[in-house]
Backbone as ProteinMPNN parsed JSONL, in Angstrom:
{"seq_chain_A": "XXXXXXXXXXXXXXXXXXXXXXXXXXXXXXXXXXXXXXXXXXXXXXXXXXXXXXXXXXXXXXXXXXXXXXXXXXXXXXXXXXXXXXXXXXXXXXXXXXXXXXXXXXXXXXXXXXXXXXXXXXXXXXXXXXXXXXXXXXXXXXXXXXXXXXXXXXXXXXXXXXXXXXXXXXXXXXXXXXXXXXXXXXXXXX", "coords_chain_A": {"N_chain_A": [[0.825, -1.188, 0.0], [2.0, 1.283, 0.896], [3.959, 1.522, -1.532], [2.324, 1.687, -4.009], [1.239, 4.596, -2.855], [3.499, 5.963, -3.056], [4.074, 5.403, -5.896], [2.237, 7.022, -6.903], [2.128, 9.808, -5.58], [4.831, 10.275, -7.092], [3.974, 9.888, -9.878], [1.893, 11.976, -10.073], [3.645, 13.798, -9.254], [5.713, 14.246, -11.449], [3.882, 14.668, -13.363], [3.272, 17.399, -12.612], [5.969, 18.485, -12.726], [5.587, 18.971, -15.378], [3.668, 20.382, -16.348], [4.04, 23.128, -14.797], [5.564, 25.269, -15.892], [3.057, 25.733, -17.604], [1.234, 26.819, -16.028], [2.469, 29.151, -14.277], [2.39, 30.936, -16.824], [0.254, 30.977, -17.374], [-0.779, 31.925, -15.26], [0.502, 34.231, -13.962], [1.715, 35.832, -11.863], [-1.044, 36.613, -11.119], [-4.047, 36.422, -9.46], [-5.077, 36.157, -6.563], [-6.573, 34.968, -4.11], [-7.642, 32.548, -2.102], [-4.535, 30.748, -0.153], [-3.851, 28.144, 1.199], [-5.577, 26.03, -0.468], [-4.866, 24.759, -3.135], [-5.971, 23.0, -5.182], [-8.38, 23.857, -6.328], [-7.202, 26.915, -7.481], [-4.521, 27.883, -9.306], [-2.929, 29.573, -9.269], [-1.085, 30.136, -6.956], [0.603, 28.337, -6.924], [4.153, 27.046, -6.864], [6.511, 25.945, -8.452], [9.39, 25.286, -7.562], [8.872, 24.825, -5.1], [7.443, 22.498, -5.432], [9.253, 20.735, -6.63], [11.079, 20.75, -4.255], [9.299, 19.3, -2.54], [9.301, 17.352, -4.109], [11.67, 16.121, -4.019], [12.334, 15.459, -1.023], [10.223, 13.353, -0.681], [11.603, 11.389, -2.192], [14.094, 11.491, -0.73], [13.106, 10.162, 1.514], [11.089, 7.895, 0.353], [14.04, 6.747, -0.384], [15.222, 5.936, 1.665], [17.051, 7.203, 2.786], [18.963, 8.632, 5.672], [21.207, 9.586, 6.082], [22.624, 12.596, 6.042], [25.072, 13.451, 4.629], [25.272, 11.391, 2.469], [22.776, 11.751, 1.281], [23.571, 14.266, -0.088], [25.283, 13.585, -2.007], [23.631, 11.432, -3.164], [21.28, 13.409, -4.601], [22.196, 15.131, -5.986], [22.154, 13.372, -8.758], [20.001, 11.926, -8.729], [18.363, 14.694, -8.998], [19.186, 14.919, -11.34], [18.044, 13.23, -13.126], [15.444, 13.313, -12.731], [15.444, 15.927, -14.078], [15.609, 15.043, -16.898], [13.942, 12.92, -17.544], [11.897, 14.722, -17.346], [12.42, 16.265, -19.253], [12.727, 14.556, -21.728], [9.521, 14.143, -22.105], [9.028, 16.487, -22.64], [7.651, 18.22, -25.116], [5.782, 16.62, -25.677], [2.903, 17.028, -26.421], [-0.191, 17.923, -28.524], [-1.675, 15.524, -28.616], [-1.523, 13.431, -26.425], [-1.683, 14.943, -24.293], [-3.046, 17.013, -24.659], [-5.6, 18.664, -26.109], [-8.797, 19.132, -25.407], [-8.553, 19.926, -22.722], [-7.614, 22.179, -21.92], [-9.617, 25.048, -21.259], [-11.155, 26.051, -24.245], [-10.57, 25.112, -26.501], [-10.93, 22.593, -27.993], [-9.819, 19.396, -29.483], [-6.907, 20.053, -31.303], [-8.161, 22.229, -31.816], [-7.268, 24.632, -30.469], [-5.27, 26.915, -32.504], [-4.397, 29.564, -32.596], [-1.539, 30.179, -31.3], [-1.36, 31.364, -28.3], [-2.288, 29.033, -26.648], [-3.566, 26.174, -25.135], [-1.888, 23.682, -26.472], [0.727, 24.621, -26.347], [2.358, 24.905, -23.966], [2.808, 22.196, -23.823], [5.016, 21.755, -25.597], [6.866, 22.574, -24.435], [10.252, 22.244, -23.259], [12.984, 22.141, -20.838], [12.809, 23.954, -18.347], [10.543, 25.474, -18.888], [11.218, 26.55, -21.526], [10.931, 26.497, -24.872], [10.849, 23.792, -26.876], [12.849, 23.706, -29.884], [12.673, 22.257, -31.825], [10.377, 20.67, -31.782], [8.715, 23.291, -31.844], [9.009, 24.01, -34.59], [7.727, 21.765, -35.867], [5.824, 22.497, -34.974], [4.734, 24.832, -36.436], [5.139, 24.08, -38.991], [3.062, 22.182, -39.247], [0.906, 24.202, -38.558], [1.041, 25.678, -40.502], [0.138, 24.577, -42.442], [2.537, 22.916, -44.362], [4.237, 21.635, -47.134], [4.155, 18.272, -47.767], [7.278, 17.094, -47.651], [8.257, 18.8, -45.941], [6.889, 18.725, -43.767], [7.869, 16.117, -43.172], [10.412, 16.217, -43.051], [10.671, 18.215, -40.901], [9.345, 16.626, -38.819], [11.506, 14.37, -39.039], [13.127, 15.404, -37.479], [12.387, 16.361, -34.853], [11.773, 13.632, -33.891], [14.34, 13.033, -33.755], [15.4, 14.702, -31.968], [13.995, 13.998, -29.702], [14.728, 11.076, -29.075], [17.678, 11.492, -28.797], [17.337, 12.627, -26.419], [15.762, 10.69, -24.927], [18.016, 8.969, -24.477], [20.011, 10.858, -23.313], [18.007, 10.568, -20.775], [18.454, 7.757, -20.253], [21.616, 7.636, -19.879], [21.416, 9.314, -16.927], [19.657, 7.751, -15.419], [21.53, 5.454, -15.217], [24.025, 6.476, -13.891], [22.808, 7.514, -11.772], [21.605, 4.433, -10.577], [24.311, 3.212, -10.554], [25.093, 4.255, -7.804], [23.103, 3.349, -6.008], [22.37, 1.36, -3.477], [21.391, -2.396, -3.464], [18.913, -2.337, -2.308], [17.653, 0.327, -2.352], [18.144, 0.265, -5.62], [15.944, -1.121, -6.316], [13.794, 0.299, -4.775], [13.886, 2.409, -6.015], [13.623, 1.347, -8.782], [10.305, 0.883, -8.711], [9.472, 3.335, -7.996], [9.756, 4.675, -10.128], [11.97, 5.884, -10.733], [14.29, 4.899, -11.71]], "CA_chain_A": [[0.0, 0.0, 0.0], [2.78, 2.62, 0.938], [4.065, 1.787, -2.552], [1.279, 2.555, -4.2], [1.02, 5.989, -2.717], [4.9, 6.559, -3.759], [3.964, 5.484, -7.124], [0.894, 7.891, -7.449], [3.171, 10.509, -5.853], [5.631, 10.495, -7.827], [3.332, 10.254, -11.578], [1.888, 13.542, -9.131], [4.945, 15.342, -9.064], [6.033, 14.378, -12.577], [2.622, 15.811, -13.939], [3.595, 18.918, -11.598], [6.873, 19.509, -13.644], [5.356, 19.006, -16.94], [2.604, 21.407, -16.058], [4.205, 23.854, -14.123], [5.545, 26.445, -16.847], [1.791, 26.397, -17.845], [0.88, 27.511, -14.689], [2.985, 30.325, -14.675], [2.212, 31.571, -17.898], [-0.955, 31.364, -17.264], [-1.136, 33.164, -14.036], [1.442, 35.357, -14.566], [1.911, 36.219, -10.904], [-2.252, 36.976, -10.844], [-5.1, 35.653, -8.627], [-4.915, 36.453, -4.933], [-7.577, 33.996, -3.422], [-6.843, 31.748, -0.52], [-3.731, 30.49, -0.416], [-4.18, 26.79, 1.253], [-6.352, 25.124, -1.31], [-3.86, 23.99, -4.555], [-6.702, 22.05, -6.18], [-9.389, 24.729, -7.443], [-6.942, 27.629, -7.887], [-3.049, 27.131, -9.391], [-1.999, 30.454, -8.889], [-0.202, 30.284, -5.771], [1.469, 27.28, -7.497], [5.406, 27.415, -7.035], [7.447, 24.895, -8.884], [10.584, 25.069, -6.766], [8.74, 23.758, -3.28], [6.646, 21.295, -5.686], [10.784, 20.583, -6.484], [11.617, 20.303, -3.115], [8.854, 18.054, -1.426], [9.366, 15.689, -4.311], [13.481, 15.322, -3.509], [12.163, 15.4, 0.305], [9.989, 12.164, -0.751], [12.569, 10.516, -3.11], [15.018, 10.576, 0.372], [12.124, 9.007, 2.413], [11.686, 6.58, 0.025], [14.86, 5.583, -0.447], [15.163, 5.659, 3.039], [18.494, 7.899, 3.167], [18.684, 9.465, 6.747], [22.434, 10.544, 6.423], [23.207, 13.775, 5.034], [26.492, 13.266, 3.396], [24.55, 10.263, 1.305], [21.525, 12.623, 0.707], [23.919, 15.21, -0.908], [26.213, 12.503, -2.735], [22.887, 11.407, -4.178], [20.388, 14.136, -4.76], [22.134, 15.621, -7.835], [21.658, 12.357, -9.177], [18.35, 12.316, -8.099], [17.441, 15.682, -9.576], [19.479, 15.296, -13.077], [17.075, 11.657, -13.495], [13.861, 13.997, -12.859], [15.403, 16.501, -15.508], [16.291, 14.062, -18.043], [12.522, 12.734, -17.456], [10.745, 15.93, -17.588], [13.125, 16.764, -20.956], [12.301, 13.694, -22.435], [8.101, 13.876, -22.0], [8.596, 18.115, -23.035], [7.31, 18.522, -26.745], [4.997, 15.834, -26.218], [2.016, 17.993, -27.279], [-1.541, 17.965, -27.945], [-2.132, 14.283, -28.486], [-1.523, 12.956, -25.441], [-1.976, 15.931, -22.77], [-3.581, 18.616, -24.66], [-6.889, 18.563, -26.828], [-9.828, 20.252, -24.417], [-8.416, 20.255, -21.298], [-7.812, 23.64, -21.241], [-10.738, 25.853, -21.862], [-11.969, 26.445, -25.346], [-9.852, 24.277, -28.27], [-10.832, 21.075, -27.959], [-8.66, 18.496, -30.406], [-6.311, 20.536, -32.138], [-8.996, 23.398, -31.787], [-6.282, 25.875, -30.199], [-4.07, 27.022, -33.268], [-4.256, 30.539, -32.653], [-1.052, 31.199, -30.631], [-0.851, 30.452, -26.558], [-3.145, 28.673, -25.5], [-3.352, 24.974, -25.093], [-0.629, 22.935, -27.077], [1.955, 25.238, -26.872], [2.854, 24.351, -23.354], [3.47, 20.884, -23.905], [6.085, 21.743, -26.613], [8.242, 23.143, -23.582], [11.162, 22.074, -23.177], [13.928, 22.723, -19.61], [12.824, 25.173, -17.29], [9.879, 26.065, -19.416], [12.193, 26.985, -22.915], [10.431, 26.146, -25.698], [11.962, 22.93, -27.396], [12.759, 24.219, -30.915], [12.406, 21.069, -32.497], [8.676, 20.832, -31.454], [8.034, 24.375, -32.456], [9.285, 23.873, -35.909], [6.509, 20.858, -36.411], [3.99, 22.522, -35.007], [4.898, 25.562, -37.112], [5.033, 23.081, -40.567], [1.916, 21.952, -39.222], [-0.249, 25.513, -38.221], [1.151, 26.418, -42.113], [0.075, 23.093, -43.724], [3.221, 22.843, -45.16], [4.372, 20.798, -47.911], [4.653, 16.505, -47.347], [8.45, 17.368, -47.619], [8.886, 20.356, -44.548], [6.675, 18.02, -42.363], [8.772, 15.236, -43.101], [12.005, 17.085, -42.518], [10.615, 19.073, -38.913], [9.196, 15.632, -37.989], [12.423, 13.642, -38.72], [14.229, 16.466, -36.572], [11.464, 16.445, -33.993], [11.952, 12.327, -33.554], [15.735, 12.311, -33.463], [15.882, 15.266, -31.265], [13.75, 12.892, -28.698], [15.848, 10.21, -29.681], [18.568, 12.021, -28.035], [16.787, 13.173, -24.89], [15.544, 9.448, -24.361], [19.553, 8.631, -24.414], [20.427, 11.095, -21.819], [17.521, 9.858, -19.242], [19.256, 6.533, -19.686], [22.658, 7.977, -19.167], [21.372, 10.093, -15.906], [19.51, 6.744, -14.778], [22.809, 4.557, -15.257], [24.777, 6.929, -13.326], [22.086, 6.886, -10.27], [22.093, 3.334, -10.63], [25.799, 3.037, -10.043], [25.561, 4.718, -6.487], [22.481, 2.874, -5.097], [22.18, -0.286, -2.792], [20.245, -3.044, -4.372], [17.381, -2.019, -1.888], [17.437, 1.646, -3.421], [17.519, 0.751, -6.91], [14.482, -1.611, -6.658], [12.813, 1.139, -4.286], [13.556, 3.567, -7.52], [12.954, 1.297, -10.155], [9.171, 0.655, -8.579], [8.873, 4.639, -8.107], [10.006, 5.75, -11.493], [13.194, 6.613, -11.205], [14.872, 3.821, -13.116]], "C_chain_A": [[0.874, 1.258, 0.0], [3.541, 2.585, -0.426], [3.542, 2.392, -3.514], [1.599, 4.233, -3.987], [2.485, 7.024, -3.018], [4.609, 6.678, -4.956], [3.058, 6.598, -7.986], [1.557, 9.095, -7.312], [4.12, 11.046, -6.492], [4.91, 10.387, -9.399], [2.196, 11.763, -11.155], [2.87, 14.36, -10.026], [5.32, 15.153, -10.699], [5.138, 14.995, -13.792], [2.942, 17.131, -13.567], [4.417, 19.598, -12.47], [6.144, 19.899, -14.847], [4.416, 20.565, -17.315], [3.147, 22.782, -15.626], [4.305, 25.075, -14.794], [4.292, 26.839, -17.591], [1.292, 27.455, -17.061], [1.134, 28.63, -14.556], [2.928, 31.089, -15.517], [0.994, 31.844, -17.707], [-1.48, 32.43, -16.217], [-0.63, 34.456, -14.041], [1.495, 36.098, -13.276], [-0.102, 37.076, -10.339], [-2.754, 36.356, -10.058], [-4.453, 35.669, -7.209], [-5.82, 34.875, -4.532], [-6.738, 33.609, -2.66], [-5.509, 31.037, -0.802], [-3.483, 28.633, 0.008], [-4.304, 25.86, 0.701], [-5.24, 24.225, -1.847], [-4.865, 23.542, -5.166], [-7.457, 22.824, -7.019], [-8.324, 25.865, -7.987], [-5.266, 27.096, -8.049], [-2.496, 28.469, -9.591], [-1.087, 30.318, -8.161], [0.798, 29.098, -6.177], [2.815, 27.517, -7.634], [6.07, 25.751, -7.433], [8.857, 24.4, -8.187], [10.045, 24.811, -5.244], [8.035, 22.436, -4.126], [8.297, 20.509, -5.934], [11.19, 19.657, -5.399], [10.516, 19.161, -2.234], [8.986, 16.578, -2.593], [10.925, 14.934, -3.962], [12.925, 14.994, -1.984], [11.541, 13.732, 0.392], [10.983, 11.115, -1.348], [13.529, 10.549, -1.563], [14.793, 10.152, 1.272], [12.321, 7.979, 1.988], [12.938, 5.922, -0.017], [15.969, 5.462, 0.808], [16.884, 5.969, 3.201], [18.222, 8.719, 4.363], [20.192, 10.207, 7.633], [22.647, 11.553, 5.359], [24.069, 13.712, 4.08], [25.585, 11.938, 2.571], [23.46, 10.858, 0.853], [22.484, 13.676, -0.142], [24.775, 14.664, -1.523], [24.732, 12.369, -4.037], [21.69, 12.499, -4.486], [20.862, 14.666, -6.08], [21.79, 14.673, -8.739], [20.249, 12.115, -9.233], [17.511, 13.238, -9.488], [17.977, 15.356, -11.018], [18.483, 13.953, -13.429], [15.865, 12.512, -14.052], [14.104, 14.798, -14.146], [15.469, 15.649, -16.573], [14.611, 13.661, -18.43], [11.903, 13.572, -17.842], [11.093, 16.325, -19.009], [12.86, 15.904, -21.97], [10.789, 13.569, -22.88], [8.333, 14.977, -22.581], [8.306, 17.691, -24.617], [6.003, 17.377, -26.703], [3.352, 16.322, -26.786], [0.48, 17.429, -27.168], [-2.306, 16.481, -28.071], [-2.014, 13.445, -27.558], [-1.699, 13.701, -24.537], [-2.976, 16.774, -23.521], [-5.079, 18.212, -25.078], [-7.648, 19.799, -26.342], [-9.842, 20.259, -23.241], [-8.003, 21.351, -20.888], [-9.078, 24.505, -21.596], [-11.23, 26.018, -23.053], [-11.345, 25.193, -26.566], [-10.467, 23.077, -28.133], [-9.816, 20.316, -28.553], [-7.983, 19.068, -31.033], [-7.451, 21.791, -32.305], [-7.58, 24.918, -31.626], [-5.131, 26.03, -31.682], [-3.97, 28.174, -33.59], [-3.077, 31.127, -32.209], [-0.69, 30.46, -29.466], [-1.698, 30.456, -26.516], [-2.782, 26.617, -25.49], [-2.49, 24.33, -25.231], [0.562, 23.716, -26.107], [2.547, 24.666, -25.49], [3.491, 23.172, -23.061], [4.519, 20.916, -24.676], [7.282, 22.206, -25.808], [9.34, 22.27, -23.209], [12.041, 22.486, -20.995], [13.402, 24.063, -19.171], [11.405, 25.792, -18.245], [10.016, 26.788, -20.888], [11.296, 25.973, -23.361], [11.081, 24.75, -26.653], [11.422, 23.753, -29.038], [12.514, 23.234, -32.408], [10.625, 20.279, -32.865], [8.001, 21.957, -32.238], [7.876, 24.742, -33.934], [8.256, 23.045, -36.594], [5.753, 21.526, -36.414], [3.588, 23.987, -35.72], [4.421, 25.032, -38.894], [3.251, 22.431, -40.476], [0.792, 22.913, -39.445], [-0.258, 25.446, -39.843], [0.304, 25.753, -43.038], [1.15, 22.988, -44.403], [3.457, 21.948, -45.911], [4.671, 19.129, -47.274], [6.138, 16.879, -46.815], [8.93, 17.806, -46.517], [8.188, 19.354, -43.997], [7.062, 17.073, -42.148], [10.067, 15.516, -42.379], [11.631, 17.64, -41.128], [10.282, 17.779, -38.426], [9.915, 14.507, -37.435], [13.478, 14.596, -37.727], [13.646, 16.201, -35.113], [11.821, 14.901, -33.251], [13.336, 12.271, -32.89], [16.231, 12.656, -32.171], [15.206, 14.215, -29.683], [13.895, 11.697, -28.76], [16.761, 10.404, -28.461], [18.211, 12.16, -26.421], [16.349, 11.625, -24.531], [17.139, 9.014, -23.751], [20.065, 9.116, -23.006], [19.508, 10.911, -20.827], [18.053, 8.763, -18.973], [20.426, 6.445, -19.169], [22.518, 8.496, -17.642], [20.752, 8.958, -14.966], [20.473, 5.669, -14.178], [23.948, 5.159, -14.196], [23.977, 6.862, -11.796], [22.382, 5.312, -9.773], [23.441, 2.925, -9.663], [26.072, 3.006, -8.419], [24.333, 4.141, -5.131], [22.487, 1.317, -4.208], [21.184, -0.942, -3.524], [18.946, -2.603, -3.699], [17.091, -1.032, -2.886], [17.096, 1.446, -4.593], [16.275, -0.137, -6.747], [13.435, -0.512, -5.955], [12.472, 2.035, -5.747], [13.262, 2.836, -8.548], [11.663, 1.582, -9.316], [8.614, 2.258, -8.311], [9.296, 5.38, -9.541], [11.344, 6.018, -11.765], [14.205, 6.144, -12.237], [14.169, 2.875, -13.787]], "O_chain_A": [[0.602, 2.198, -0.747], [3.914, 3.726, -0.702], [3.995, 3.438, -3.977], [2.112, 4.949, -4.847], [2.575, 8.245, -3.148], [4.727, 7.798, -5.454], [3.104, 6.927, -9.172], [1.788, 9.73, -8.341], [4.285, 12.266, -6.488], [5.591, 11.016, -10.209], [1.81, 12.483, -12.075], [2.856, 15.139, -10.98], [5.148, 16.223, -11.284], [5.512, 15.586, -14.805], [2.82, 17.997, -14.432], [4.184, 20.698, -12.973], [6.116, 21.059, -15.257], [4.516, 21.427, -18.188], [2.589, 23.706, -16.217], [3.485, 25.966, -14.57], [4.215, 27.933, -18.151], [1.016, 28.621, -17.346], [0.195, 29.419, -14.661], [3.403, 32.188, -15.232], [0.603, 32.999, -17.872], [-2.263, 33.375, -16.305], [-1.235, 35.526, -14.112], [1.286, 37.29, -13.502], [-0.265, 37.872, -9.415], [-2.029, 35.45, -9.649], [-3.362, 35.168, -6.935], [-5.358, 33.781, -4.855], [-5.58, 33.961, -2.437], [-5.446, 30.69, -1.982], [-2.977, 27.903, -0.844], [-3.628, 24.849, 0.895], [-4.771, 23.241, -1.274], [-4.563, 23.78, -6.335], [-7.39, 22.688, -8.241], [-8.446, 25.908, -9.211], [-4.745, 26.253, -7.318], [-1.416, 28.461, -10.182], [0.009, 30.371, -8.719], [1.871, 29.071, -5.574], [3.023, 28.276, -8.581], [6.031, 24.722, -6.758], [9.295, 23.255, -8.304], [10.834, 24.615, -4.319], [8.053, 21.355, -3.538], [8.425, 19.526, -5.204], [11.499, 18.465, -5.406], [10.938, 18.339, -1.421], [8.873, 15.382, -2.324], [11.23, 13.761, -3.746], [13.242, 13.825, -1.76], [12.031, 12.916, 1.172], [11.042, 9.993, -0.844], [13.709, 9.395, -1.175], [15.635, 9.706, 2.051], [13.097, 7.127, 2.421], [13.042, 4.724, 0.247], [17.125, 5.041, 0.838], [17.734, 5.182, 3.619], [17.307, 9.535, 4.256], [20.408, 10.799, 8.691], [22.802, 11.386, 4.15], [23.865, 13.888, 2.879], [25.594, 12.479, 1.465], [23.091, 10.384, -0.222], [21.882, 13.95, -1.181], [25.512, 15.599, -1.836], [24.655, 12.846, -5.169], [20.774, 11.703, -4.692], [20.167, 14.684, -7.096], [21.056, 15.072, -9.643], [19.616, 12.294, -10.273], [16.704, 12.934, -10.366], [17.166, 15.535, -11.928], [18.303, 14.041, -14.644], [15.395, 12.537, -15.19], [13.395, 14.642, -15.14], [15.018, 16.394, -17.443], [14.104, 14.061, -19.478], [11.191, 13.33, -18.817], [10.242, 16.661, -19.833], [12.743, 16.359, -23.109], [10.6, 12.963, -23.935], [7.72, 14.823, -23.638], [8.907, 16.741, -25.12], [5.278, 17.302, -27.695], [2.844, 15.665, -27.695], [-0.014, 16.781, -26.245], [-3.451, 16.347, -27.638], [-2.527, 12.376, -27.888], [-1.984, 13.036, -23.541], [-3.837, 17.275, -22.798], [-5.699, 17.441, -24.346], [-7.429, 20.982, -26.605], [-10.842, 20.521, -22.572], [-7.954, 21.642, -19.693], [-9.344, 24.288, -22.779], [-12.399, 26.28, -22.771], [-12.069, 24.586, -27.355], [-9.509, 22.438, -28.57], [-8.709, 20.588, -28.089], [-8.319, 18.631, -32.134], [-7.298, 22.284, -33.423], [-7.205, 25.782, -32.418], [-4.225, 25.205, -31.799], [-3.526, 28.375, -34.721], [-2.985, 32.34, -32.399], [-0.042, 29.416, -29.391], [-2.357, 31.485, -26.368], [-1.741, 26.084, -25.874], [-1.909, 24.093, -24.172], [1.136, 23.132, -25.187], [3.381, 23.795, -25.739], [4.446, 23.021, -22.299], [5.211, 19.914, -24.493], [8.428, 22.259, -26.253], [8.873, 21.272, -22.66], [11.38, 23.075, -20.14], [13.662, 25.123, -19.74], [11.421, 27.017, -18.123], [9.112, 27.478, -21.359], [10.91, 24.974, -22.753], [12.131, 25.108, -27.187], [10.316, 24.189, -29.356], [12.272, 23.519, -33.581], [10.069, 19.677, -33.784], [7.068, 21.814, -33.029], [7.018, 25.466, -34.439], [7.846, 23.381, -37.705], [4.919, 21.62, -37.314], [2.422, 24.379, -35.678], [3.617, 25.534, -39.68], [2.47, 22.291, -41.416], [-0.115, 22.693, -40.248], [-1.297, 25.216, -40.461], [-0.145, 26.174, -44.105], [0.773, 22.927, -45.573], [2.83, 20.965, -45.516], [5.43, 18.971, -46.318], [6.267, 16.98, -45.595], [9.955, 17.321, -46.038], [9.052, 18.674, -43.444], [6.872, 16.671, -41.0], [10.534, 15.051, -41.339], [12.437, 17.437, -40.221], [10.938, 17.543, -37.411], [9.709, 13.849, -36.415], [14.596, 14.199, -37.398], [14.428, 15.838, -34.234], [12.141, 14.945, -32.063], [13.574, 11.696, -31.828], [16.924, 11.989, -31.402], [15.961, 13.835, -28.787], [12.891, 11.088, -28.39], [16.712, 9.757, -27.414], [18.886, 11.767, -25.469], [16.834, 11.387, -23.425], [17.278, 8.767, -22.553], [20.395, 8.467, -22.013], [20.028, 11.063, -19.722], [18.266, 8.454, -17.801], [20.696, 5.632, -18.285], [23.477, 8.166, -16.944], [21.128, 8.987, -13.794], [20.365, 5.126, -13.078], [24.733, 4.359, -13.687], [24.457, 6.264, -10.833], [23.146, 4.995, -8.861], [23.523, 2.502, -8.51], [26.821, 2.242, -7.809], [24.431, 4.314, -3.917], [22.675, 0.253, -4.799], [20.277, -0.363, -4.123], [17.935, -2.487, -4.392], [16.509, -1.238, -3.951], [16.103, 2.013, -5.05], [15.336, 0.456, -7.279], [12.321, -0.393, -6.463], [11.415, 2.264, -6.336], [12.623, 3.415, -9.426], [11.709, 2.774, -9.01], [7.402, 2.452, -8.403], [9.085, 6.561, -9.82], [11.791, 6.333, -12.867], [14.738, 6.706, -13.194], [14.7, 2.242, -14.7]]}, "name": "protein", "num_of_chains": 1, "seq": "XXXXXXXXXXXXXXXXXXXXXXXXXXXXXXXXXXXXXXXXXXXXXXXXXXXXXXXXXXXXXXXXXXXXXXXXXXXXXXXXXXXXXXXXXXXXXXXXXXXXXXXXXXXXXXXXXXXXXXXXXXXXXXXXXXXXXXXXXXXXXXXXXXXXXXXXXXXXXXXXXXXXXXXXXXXXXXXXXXXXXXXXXXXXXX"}
């Protein structure tokens, strides 16, 4: 059962990153309301404590309770989550987007910012440029040819980014006890 609630946790927090530079864009430092909630309003939403309680859970789970081994592995840790979050960015409106934000439904939004465009983000909220180029060849209709060419760019470039989550996994790997890595494979991490 306490697995479980790691596992849900943690596909949580990894929704959290993916989302987060929406959030911000969207709010844009607006909406006062209560500050408590999180569920109806995502203003008050800060990405760097949603950050920090998921490293705070990742050294529960993997049941580190010495410092010097919490700061040995935590960069490890966090470059896994980036590698993860960099790898899912561009994934776009066929799997997250459609009409879950307000008005577009399926490919409805192709005015601009609204919907898609967030999923095409990339690190820290940077736009992946590889994404933006499709969905550029796409808005245009461009020729068979250009959406061939942005889409074989678009693939390779997450190609690549699959590569380094396996490199940033392999290097965690390396430094955990067999407990650890089975705690992290069964939460995500490897």
């Amino acid at each position: 059962m306490r697995m479980q609630n790691w596992l849900i946790a943690a596909g949580v927090g990894a929704a959290l990153c993916l989302s987060s530079s929406n959030s911000l864009a969207q709010n844009n430092g607006g909406g006062g309301g209560g500050g408590g909630g999180g569920r109806g309003r995502r203003g008050n939403f800060d990405p760097a404590q949603a950050q920090q309680r998921m490293m705070e859970r990742f050294k529960d789970v993997l049941e580190v309770n010495n410092d010097d081994e919490w700061n040995a592995l935590q960069p490890l840790v966090q470059k896994v989550m980036d590698a993860r979050r960099d790898s899912f960015g561009g994934m776009g409106r066929g799997m997250f987007g459609g009409g879950r934000r307000g008005g577009g439904g399926a490919g409805g939004d192709q005015g601009g910012n609204g919907g898609g465009n967030a999923m095409r983000r990339g690190p820290g909220g940077e736009p992946s440029p590889e994404a933006e180029a499709l969905q550029k060849a796409i808005d245009a209709k461009a020729t068979t040819g250009e959406i061939k060419a942005a889409l074989a760019r678009y693939v390779a470039s997450r190609a690549v980014k699959a590569e380094q989550l396996k490199a940033a996994q392999e290097q965690l790997r390396k430094v955990l006890t067999a407990r650890q890595e089975a705690i992290a494979t069964l939460n995500g991490l490897l």
